[in-house]
C-alpha positions as YAML, in Angstrom:
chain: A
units: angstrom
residues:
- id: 1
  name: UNK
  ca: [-37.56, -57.43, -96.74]
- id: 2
  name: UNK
  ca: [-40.13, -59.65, -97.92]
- id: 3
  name: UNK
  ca: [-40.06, -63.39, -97.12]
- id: 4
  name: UNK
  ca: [-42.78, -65.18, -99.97]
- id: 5
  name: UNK
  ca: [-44.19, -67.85, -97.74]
- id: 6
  name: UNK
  ca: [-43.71, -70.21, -100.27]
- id: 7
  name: UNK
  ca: [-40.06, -70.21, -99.18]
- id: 8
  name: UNK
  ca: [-40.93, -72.18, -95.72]
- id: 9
  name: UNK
  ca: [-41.60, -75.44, -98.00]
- id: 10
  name: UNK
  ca: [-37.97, -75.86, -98.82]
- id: 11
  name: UNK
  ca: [-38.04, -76.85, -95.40]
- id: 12
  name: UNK
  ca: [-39.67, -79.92, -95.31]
- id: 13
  name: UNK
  ca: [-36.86, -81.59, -97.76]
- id: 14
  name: UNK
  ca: [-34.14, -80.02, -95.82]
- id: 15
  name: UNK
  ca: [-35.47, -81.51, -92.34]
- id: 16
  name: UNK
  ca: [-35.85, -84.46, -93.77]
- id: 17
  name: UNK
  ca: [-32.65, -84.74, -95.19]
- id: 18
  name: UNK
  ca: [-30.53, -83.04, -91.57]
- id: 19
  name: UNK
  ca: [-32.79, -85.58, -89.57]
- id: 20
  name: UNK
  ca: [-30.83, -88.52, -91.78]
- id: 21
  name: UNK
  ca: [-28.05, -87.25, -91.56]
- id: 22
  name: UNK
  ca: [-28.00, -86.74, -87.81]
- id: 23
  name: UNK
  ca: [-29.16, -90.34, -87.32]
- id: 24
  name: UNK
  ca: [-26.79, -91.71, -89.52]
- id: 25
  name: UNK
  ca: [-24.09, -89.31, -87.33]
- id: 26
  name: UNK
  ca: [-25.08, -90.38, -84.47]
- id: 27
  name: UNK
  ca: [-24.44, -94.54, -85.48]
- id: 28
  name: UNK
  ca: [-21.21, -93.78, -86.89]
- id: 29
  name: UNK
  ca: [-19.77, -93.46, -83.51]
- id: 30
  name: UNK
  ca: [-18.55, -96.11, -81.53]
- id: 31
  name: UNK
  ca: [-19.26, -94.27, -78.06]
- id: 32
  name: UNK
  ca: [-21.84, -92.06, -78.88]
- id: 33
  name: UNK
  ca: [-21.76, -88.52, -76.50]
- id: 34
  name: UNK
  ca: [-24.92, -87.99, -74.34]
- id: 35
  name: UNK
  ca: [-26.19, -84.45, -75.41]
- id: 36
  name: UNK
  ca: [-29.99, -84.42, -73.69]
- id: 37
  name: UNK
  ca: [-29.63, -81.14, -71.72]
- id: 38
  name: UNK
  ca: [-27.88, -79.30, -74.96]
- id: 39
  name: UNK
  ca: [-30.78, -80.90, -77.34]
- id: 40
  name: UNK
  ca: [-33.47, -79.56, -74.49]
- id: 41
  name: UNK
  ca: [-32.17, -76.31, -74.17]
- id: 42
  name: UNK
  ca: [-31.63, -75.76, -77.79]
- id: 43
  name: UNK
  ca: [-35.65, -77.09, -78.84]
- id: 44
  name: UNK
  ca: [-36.96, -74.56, -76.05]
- id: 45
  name: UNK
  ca: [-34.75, -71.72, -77.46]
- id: 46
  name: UNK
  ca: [-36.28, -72.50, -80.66]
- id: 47
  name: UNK
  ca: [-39.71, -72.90, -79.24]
- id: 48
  name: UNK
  ca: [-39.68, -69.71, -77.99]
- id: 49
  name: UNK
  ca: [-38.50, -67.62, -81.01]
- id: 50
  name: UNK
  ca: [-41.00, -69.92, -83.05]
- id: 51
  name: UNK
  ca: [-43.79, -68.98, -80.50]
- id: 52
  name: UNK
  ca: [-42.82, -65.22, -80.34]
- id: 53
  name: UNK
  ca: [-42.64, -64.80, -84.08]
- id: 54
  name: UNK
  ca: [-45.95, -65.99, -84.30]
- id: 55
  name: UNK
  ca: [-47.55, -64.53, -81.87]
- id: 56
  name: UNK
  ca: [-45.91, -60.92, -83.20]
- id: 57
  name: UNK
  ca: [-47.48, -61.88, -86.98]
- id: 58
  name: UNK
  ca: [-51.22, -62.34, -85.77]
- id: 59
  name: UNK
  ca: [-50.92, -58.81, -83.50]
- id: 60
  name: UNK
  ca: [-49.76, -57.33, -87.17]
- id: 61
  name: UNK
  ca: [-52.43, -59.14, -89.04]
- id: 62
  name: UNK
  ca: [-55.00, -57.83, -86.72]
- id: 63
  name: UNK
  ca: [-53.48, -54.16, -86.74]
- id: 64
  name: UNK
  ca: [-53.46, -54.26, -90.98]
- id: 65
  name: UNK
  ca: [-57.29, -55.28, -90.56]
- id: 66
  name: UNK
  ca: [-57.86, -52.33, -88.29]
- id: 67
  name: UNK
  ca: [-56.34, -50.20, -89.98]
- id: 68
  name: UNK
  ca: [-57.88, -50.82, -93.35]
- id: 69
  name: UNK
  ca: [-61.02, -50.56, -91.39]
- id: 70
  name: UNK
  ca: [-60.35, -47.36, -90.06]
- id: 71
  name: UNK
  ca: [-59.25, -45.87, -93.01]
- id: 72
  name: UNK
  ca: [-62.72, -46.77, -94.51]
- id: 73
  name: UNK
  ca: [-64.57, -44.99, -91.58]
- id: 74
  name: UNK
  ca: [-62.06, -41.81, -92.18]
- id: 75
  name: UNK
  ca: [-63.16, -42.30, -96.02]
- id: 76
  name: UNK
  ca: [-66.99, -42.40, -95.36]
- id: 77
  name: UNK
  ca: [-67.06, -39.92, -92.62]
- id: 78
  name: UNK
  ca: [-65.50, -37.03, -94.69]
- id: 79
  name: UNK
  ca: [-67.50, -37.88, -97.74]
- id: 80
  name: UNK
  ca: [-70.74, -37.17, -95.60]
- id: 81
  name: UNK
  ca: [-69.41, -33.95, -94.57]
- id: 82
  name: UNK
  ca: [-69.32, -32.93, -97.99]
- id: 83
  name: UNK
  ca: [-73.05, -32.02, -97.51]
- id: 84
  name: UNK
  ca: [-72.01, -29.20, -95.53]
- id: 85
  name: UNK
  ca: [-70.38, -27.58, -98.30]
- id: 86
  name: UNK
  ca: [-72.33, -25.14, -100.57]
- id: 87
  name: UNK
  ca: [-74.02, -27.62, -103.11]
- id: 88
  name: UNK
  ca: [-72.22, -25.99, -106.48]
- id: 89
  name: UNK
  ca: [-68.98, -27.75, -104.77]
- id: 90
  name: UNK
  ca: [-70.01, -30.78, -103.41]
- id: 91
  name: UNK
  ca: [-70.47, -32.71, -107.01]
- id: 92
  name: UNK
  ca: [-66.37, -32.01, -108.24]
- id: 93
  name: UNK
  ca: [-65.57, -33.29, -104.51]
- id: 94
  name: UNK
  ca: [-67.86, -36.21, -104.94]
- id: 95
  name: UNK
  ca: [-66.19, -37.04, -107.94]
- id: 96
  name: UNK
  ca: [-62.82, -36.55, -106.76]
- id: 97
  name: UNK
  ca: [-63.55, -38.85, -103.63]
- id: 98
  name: UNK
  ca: [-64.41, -41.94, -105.60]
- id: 99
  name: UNK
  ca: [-61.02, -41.57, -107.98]
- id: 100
  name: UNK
  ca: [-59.47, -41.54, -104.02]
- id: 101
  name: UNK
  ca: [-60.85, -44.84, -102.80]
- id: 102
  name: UNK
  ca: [-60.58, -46.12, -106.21]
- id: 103
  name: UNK
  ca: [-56.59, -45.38, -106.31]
- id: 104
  name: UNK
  ca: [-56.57, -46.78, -102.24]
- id: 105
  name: UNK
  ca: [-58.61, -49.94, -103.34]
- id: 106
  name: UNK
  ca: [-55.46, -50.80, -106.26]
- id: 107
  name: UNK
  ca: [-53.12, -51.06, -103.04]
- id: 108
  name: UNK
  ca: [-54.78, -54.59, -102.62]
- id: 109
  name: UNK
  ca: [-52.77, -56.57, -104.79]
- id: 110
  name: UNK
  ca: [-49.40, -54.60, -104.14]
- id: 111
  name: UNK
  ca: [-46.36, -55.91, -102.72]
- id: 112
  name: UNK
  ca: [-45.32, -53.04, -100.53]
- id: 113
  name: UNK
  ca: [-47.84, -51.11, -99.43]
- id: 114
  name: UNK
  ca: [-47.24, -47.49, -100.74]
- id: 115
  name: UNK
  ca: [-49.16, -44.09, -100.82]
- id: 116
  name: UNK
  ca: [-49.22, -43.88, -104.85]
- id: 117
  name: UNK
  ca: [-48.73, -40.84, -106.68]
- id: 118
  name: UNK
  ca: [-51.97, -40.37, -107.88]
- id: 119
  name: UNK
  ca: [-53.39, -40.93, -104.02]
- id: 120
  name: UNK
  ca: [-51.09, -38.27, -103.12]
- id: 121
  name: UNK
  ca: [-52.42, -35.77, -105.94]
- id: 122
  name: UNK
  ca: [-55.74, -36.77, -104.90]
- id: 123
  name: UNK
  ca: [-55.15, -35.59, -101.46]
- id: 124
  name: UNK
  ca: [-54.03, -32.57, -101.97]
- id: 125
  name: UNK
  ca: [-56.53, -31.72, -104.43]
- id: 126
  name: UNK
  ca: [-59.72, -32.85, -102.24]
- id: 127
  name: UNK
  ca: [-57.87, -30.44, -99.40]
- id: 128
  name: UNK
  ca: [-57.82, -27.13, -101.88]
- id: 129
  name: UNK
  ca: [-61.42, -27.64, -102.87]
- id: 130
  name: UNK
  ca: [-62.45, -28.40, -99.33]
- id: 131
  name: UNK
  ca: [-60.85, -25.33, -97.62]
- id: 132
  name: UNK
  ca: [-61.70, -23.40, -100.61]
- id: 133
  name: UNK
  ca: [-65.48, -24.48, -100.24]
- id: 134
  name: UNK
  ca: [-65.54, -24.91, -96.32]
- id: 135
  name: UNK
  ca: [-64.88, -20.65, -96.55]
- id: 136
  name: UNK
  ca: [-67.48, -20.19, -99.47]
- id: 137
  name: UNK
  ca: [-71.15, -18.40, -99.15]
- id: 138
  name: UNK
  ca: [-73.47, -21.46, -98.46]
- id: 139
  name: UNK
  ca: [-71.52, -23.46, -96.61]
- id: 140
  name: UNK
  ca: [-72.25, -24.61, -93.15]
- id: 141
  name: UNK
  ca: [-70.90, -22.28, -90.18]
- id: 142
  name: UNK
  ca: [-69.62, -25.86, -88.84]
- id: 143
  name: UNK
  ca: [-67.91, -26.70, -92.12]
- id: 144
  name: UNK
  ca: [-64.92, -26.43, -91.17]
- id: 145
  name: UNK
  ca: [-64.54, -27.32, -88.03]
- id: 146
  name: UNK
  ca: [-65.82, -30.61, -89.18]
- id: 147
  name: UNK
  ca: [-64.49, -31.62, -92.48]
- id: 148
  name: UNK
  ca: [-61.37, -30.25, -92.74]
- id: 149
  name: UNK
  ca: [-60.23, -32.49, -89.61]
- id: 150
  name: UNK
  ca: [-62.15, -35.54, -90.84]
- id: 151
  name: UNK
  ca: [-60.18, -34.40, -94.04]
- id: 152
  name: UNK
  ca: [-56.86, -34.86, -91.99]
- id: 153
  name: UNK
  ca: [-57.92, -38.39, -90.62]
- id: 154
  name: UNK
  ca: [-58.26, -39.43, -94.05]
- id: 155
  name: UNK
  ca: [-55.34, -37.93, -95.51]
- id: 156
  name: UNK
  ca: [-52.40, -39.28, -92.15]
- id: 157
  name: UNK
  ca: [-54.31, -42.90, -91.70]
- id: 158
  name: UNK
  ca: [-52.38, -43.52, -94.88]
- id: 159
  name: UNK
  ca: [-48.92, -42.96, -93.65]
- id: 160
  name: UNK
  ca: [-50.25, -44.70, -90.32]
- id: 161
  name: UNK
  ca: [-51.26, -48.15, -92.81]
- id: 162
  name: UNK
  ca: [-48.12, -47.73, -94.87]
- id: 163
  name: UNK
  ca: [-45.47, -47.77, -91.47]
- id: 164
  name: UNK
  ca: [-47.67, -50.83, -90.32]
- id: 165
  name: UNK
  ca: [-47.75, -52.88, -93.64]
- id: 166
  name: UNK
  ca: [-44.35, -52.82, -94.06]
- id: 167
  name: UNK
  ca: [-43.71, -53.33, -90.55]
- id: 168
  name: UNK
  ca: [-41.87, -56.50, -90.26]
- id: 169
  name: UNK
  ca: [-39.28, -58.14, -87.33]
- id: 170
  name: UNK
  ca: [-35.67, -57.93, -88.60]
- id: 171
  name: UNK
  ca: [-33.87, -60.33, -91.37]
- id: 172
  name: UNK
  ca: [-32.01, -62.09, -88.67]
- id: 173
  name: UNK
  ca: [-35.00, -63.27, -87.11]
- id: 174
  name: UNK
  ca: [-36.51, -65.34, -90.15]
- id: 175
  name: UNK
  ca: [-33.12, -66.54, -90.71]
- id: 176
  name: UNK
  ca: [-32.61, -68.15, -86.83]
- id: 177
  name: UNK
  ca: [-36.13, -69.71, -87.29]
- id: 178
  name: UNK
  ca: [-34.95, -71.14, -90.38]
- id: 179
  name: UNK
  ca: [-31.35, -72.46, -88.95]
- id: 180
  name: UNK
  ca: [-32.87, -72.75, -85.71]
- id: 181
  name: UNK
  ca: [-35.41, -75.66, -87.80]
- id: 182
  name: UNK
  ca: [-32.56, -77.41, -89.44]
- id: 183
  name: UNK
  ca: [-30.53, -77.35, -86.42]
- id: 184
  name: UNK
  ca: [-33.10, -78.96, -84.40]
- id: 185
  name: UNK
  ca: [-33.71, -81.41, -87.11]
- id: 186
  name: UNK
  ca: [-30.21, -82.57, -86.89]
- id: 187
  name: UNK
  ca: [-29.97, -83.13, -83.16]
- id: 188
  name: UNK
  ca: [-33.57, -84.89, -83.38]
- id: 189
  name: UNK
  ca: [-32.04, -87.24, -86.03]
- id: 190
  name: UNK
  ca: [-28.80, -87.70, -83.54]
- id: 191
  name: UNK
  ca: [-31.31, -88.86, -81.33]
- id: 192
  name: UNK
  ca: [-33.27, -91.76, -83.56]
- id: 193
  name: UNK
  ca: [-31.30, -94.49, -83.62]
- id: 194
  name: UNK
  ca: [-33.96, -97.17, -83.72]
- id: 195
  name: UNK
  ca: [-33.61, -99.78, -86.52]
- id: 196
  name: UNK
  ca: [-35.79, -99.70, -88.72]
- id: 197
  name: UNK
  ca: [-36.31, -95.61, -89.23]
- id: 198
  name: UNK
  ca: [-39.89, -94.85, -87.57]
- id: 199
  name: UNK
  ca: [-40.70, -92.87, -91.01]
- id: 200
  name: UNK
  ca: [-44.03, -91.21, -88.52]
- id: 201
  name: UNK
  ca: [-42.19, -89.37, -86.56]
- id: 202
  name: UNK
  ca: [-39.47, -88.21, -88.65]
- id: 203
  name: UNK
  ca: [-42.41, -87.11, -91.45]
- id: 204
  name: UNK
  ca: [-44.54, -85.96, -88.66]
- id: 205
  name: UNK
  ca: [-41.69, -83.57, -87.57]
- id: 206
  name: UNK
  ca: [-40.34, -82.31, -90.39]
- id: 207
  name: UNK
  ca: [-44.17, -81.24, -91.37]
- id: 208
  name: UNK
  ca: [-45.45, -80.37, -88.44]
- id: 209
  name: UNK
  ca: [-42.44, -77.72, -88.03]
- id: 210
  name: UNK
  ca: [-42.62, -76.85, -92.22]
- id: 211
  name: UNK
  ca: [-46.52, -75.84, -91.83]
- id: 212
  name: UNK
  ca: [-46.06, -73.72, -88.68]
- id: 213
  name: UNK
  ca: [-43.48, -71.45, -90.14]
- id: 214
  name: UNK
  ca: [-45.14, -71.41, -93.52]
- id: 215
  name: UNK
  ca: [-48.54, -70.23, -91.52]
- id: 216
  name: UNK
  ca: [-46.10, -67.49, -89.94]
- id: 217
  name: UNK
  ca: [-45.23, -66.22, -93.08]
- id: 218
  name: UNK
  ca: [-48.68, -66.24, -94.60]
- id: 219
  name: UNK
  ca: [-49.51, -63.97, -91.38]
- id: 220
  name: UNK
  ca: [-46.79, -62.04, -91.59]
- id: 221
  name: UNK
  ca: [-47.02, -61.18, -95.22]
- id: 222
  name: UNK
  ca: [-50.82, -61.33, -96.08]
- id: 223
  name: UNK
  ca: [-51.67, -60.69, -99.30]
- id: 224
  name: UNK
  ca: [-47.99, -63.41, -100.97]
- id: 225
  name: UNK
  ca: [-49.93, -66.17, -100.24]
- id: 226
  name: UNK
  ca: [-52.89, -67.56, -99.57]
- id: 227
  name: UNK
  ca: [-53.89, -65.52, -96.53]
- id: 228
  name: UNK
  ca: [-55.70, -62.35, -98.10]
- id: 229
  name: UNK
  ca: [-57.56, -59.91, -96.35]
- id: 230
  name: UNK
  ca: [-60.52, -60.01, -98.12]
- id: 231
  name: UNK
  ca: [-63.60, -59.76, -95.54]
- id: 232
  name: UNK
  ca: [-61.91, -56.06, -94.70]
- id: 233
  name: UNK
  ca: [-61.05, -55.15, -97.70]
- id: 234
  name: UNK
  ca: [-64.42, -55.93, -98.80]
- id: 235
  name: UNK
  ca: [-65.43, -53.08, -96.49]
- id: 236
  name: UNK
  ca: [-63.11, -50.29, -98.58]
- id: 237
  name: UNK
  ca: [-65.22, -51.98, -101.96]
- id: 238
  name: UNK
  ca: [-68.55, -51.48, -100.43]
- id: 239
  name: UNK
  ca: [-67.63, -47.60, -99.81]
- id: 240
  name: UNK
  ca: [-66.78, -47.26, -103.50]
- id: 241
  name: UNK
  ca: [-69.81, -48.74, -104.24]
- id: 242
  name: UNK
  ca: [-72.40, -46.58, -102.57]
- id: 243
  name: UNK
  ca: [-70.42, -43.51, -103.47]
- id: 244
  name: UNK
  ca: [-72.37, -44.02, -107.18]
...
């Protein structure tokens, strides 16, 4: 399930509003309950999943960019082992390796990352000219013990990137960071009861925890938001380019 980061800034009014709320709680009561170990162990319970999360969204942002860049040296490295075909096959090849990273550069501004159709009939079309030309007169006697594997790279890294894109933690686990948030907003309000409201720390809180789990969610969903992963995917472009 996708989570559009956008939907972390609906936190900010919602913290603000549970912080009232708690405060005004809290100087309703005539004998207010002392709650300091409950309020501690509940802020490092959600420090921790807050911390975790994170930490699990950067190791899957790096992983996407190494992947991306891996699939670009499985790209380049078969389509320089086309020269060890005869050279009657190696121009219909040529050709049909730039409509490949063509169809794998259009994945950039999908949702989901998926192995299109047209990638897929790509595939196997590259692999029947390539076994078909790896056996012809005039190829090289190492042809096919070096394409057709580079071949393979090419053709599983995409499974490999798809599994990993769409890799996320479970549902539950965005939705205790987000009740976790308002939760701990409450019992920090429960604990303001200086008169006037000091308006710093309750803005500084509610922002401070907004912007963290909005910068989770741009990690953990690059490409919804404003994180993009354009320096790798530039790599993938570059490819296409000096394939003409």
């Amino acid at each position: 399930m996708i989570f559009p980061p956008y939907l972390a800034l609906l936190l900010f009014p919602a913290m603000l509003l549970l912080l009232e709320l708690g405060r005004r709680f809290r100087l309703s009561r005539k004998h207010p309950v002392q709650s300091n170990a409950v309020e501690g162990a509940v802020f490092a319970l959600f420090g921790l999943l807050l911390a975790f999360t994170f930490s699990g969204a950067v190791t899957r942002y790096d992983a996407h960019r190494q992947l991306l860049t891996q699939e670009t040296n499985d790209i380049g490295t078969a389509y320089l082992r086309l020269d060890l075909l005869p050279a009657s096959s190696q121009p219909a090849l040529r050709q049909l390796f730039r409509d490949y990273t063509t169809s794998r550069l259009h994945l950039f501004d999908a949702v989901q990352e998926e192995v299109s159709p047209e990638s897929q009939r790509l595939q196997r079309e590259i692999w029947r000219q390539s076994v078909a030309a790896a056996s012809a007169p005039g190829a090289s006697a190492d042809a096919t013990k070096l394409l057709l594997p580079a071949l393979n790279d090419m053709i599983d890294i995409t499974a490999t990137r798809q599994n990993a894109f769409n890799m996320h933690p479970p549902v539950i686990v965005f939705l205790l960071l987000f009740a976790f948030s308002l939760g701990c907003a409450f019992l920090a309000g429960y604990g303001m009861t200086a008169v006037p409201r000091n308006w710093l720390y309750i803005v500084a809180l509610a922002a401070a925890v907004t912007l963290t789990i909005y910068a989770t969610l741009e990690i953990e969903f690059p490409r919804q938001g404003l994180i993009r992963l354009t320096n790798t995917d530039n790599t993938l472009i570059n490819l296409r380019s000096s394939m003409n």
